[in-house]
N, C-alpha and C positions, 0 to 999 in steps of 0.2 A: 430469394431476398433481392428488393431491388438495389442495383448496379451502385445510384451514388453512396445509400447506405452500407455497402458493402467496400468500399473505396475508402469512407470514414472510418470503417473499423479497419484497412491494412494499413492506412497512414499510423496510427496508434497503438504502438506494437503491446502495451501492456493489455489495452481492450482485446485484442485481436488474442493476446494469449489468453486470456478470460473467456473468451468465446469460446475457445477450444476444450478450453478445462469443462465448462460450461455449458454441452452441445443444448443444454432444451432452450436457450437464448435460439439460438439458428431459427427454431421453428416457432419462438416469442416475436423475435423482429420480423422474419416473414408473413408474418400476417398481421403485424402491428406495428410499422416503421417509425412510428415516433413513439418506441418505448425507448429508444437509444440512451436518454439521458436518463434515467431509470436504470440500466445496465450500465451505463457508466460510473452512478452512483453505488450500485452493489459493488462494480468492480472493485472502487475505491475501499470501502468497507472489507472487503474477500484481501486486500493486499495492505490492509492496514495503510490508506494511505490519505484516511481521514485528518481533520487538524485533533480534535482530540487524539487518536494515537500518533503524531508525529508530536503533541507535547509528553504527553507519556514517555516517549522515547529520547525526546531530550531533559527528562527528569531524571532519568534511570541513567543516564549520561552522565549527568550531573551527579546525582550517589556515586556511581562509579568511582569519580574524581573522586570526590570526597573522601571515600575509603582507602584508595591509592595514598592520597596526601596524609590521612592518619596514619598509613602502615613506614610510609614512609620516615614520619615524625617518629614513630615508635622506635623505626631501628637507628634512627639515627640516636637517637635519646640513651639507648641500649648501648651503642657503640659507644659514648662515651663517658 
């Protein structure tokens, strides 16, 4: 793998553990160094850390509350 591509990837600790999880990347980017942002992109995907799943994840956030604040109304209602 050449040296600055491999310097790209230990600057970037979530890529560089994708690599590892990942070994047939090592021998993708060694013979193809500008697959990088292509493996960056799966990473993203592999770690859910696309924007569709970070709204997902602040929806499901958002129900969360929701249910909390009805169980809450519940007992409070209960209580009195």
């Amino acid at each position: 793998m050449r040296k600055d591509v491999y310097e790209y990837i230990v600057a970037k600790p979530k890529i560089h553990q994708f690599l590892r999880e990942q070994p047939s990347w090592y021998r993708r980017l060694t013979r193809r160094p500008m697959d990088i942002k292509e493996m960056e992109k799966e990473a993203r995907q592999y770690y859910k850390q696309t924007l569709p799943h970070k709204v997902e994840q602040v929806v499901q956030t958002i129900e969360m509350a929701k249910m909390m604040m009805a169980m809450m109304k519940l007992m409070k209602d209960t209580h009195n």
